[in-house]
SENU-134336 format. One line per 10 residues: number of its first residue (from 1); for each residue y, z, x of N, C-alpha, C. Coordinates in steps of 0.05 Angstrom, whole numbers, plus 32768, in hexadecimal, padded with zeros to 4 digits. Example, Ala and Ser with C-alpha at 12.3 -4.5 7.8 and 13.67 -1.06 7.14 Angstrom:
2
1	7F8E 809C 8108 7FA6 809C 80F6 7FBE 809C 8108  7FD3 808E 8101 7FEB 808F 8111 8001 809D 8102
END
This chain:
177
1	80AB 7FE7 7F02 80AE 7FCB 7F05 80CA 7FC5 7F10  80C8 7FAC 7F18 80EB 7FA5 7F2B 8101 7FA5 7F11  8111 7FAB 7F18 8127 7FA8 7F08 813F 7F95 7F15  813B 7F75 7F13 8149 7F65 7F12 8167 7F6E 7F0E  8180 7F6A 7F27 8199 7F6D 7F24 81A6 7F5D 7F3C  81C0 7F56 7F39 81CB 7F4C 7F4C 81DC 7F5B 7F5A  81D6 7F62 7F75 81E0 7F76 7F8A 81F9 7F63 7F97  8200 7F77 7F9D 821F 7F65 7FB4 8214 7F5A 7FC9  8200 7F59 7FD6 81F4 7F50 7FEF 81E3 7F36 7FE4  81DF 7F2C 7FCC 81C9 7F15 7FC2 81B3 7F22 7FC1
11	81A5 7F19 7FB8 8181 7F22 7FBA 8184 7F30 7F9B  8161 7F38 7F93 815B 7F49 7F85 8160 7F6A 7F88  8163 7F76 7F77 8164 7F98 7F7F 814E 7F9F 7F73  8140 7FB5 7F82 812F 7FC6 7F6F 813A 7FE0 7F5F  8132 7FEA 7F52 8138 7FFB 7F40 811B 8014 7F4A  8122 8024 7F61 810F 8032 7F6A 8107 804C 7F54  80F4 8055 7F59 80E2 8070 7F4B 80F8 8082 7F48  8102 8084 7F69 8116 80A4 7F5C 813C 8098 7F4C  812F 8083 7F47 814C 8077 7F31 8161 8073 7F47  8168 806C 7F5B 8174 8060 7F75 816D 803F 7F72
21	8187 8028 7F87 817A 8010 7F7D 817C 800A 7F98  8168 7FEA 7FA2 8160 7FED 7FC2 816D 7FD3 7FBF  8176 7FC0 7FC9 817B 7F9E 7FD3 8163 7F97 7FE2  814D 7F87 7FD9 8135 7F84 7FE1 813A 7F72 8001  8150 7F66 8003 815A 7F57 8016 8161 7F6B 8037  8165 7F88 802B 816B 7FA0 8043 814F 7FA2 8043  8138 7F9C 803E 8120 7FA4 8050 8115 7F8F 8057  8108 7F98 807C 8108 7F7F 808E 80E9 7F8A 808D  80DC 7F78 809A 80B7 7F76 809A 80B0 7F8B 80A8  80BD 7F96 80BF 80BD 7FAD 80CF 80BB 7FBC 80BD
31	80C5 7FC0 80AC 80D0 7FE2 8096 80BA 7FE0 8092  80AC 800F 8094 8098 8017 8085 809F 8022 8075  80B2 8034 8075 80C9 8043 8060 80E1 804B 8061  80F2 804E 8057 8112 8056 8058 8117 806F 804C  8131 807B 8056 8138 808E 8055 814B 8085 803C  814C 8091 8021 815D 808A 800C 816B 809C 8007  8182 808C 7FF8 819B 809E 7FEB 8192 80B8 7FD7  817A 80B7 7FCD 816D 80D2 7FC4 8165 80DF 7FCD  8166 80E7 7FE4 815B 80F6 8004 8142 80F8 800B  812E 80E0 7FFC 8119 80DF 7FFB 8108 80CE 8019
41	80F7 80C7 801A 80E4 80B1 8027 80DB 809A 8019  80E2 807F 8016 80D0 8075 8009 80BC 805A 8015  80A5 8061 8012 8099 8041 801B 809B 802E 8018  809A 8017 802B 809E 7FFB 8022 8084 7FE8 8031  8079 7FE0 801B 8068 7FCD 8023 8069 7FB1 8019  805F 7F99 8027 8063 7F84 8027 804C 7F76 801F  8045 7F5D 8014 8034 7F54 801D 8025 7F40 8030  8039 7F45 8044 803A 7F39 805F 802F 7F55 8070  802F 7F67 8071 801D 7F80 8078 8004 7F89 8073  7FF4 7F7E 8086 7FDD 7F81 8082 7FC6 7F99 8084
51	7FB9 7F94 8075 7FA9 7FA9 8065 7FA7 7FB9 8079  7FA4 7FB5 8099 7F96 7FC0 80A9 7FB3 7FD4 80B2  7FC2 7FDB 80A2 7FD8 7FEF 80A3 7FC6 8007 8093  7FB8 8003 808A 7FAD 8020 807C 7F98 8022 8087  7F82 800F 8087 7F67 801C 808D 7F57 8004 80A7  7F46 800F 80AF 7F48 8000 80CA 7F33 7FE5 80C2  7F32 7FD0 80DA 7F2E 7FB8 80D8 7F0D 7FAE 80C6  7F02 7FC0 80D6 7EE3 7FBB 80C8 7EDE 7FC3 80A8  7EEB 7FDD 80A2 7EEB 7FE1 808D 7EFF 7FC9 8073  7F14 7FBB 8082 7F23 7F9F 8072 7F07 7F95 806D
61	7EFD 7F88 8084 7EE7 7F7C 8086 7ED1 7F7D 806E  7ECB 7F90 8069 7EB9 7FA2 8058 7EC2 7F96 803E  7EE1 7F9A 8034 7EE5 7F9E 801F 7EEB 7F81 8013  7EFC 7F6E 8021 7EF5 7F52 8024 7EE9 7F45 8020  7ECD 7F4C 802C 7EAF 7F3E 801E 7E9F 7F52 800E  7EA6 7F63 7FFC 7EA1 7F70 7FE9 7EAB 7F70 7FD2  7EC9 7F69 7FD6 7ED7 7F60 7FB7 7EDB 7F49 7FB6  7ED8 7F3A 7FA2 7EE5 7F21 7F9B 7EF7 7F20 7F91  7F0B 7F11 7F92 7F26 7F0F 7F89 7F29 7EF7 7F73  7F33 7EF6 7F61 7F31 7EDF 7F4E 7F53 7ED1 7F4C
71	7F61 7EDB 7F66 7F7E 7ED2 7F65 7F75 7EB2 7F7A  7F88 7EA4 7F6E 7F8B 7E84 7F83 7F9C 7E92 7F97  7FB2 7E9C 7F8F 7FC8 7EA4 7FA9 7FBE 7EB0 7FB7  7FA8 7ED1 7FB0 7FA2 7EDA 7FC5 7F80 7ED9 7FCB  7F77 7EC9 7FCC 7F5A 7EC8 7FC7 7F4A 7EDF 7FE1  7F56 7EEA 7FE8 7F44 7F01 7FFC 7F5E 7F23 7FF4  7F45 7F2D 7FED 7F4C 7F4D 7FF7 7F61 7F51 8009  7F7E 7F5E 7FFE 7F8D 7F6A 800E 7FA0 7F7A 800B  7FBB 7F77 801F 7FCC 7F8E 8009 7FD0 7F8F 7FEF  7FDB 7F6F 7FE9 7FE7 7F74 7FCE 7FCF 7F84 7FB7
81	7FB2 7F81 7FC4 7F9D 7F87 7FB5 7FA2 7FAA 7FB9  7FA6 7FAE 7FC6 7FA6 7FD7 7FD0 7FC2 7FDC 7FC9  7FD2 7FCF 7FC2 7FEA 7FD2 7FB9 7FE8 7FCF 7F93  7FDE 7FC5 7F8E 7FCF 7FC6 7F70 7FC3 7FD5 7F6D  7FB5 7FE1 7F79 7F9F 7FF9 7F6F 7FB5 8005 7F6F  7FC2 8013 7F81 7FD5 8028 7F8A 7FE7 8028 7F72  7FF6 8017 7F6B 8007 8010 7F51 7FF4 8013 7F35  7FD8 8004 7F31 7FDC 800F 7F23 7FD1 8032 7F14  7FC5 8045 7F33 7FC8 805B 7F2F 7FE1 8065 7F2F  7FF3 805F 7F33 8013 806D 7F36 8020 8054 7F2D
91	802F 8055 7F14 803D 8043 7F0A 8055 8046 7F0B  8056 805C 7F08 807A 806D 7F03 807A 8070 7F21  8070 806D 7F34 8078 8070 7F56 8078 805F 7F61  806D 8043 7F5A 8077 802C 7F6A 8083 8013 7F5C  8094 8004 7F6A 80A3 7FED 7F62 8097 7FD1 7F75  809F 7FC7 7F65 8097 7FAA 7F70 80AB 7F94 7F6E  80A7 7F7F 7F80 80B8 7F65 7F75 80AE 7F4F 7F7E  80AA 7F38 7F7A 80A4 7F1E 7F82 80BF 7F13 7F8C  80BE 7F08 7FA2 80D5 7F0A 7FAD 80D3 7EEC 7FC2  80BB 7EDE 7FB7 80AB 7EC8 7FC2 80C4 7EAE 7FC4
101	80DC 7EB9 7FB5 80E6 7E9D 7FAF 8108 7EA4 7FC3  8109 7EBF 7FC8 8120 7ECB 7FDD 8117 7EBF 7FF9  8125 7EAB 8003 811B 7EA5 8022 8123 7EBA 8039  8136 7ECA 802A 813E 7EDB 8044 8131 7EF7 8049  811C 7EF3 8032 810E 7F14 8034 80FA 7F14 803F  80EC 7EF4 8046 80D6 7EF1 805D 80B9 7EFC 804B  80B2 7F00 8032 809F 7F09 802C 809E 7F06 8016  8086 7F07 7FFF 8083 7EFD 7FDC 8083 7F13 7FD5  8075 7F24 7FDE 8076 7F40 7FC4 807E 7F58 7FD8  8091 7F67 7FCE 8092 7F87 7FD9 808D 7F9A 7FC3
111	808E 7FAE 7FCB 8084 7FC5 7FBE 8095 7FDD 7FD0  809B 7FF1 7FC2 80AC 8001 7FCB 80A5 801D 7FB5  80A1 8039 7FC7 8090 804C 7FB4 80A0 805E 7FB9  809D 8077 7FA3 80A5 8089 7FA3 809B 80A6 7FBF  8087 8093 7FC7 8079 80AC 7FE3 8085 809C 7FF3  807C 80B5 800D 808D 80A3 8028 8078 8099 802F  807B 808D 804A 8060 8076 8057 8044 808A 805E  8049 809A 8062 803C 80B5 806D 801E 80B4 804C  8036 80BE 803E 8026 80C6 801E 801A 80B2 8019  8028 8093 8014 801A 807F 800D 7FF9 8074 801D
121	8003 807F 803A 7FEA 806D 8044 7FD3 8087 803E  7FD8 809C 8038 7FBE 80AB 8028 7FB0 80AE 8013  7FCB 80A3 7FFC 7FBC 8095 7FE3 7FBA 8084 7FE4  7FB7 8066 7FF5 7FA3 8050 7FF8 7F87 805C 8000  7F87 8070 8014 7F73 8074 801E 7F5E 8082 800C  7F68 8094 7FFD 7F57 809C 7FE7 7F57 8092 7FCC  7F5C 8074 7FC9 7F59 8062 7FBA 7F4A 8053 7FC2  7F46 8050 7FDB 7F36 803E 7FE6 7F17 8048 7FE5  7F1C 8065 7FEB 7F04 8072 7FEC 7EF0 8075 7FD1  7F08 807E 7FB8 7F01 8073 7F9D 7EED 805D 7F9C
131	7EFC 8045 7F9A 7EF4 802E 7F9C 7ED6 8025 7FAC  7ED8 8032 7FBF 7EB8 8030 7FCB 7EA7 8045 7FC1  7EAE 805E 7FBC 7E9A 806E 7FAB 7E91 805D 7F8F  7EA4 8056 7F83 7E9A 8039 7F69 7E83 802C 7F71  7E87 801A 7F7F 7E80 8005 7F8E 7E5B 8013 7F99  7E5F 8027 7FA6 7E45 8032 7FB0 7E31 8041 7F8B  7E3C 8049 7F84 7E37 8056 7F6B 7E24 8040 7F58  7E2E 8026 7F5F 7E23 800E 7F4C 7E09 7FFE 7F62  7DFE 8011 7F74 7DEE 800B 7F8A 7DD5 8014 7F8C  7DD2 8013 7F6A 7DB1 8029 7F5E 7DA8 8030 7F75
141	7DAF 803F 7F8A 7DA1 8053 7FA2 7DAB 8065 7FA3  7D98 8077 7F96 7DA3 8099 7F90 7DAF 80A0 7FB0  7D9E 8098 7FC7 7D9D 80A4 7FDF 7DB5 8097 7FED  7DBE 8085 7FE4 7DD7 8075 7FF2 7DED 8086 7FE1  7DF0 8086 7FCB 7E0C 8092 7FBE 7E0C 80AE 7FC1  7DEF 80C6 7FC5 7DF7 80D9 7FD4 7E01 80DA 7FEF  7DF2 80CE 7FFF 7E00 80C8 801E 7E1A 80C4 8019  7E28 80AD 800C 7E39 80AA 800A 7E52 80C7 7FFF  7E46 80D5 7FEC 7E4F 80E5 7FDC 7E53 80FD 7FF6  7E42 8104 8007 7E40 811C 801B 7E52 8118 8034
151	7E56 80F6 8037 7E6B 80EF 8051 7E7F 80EC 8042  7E8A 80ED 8029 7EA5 80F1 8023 7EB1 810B 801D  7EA0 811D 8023 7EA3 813A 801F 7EAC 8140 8038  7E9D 8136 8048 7EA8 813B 8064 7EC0 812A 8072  7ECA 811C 805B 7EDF 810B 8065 7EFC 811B 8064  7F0F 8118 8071 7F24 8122 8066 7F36 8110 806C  7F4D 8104 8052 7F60 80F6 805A 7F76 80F8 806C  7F80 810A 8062 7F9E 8116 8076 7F8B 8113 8091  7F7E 811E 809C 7F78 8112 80B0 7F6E 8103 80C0  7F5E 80ED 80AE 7F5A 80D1 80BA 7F73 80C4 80BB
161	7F8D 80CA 809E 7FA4 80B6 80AB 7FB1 80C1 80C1  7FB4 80D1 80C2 7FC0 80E3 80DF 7FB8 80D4 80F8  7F9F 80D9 80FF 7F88 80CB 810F 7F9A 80B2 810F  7F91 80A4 80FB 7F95 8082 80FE 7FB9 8075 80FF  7FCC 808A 80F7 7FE1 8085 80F0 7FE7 8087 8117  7FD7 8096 8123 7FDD 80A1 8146 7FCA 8089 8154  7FB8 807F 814A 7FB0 806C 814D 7FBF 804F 8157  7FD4 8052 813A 7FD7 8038 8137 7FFA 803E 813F  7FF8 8059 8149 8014 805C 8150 8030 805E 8146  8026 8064 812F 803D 8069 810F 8045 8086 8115
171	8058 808D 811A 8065 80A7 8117 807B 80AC 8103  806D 80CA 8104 8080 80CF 80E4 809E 80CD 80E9  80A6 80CE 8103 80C2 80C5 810A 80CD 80B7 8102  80BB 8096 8103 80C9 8081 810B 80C7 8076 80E9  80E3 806B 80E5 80E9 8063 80CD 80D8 8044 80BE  80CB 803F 80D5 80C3 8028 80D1 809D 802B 80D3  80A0 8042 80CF 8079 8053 80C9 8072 804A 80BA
END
């Protein structure tokens, strides 16, 4: 969770995973992850970054009119929702802050993880996949949740994000992946 402090620059600080602290105000909407003072990678997502940074448009689509959301603020499926799952399988690896009331940070909630952008967008992806294996499982059709069960055998993550990360033109280069 954020750890509320007052930095020399204004803004909130986080209090990151590997015990380093960030000025939520040094990450601009561009940032996918930064290079930190722990010589690490870490992700930064927004929730002004839309879902369709992890998994592609039809499948948002899918999941949008499949889940209902019982929030007023966010009443449709999206990051902050895949950013919850993600948090709360990894608790001790991601931070958060509401940040809705900072005008200069351009965004309400960030999140900032202990993986780099690379790692993160693979455990959405096999969270996501989770989540629809659930979802199909509760679909009393033996023949749909094996189908389903036999094309995720044949799925492999690392390389659908690869695929989609070249897709969408994210290189592991660029600091802003």
């Amino acid at each position: 969770m954020a750890q509320p402090q007052v930095p020399s620059d204004g803004g909130e600080t986080l209090a990151l995973p590997c015990g380093e602290t960030k000025s939520v105000r040094s990450l601009d909407l561009g940032m996918r992850e930064f290079e930190c003072d722990c010589g690490g990678r870490h992700a930064v997502v927004m929730d002004v970054h839309p879902p369709e940074r992890f998994v592609p448009d039809f499948l948002v689509d899918v999941l949008q009119e499949a889940i209902e959301t019982t929030s007023e603020e966010m009443p449709e499926f999206g990051t902050a929702h895949l950013m919850g799952i993600v948090l709360e399988e990894f608790p001790e690896s991601v931070v958060s802050a509401d940040v809705s009331d900072d005008g200069e940070v351009g965004t309400g909630i960030v999140w900032v993880s202990d993986f780099d952008a690379r790692r993160l967008h693979e455990i959405v992806v096999e969270l996501v996949i989770e989540l629809m294996e659930h979802a199909v499982s509760h679909a009393d059709d033996d023949a749909a949740v094996t189908a389903f069960e036999d094309r995720m055998l044949e799925f492999d993550v690392a390389e659908f994000v690869e695929a989609y990360r070249a897709e969408r033109d994210l290189s592991e280069d660029d600091v802003y992946a």
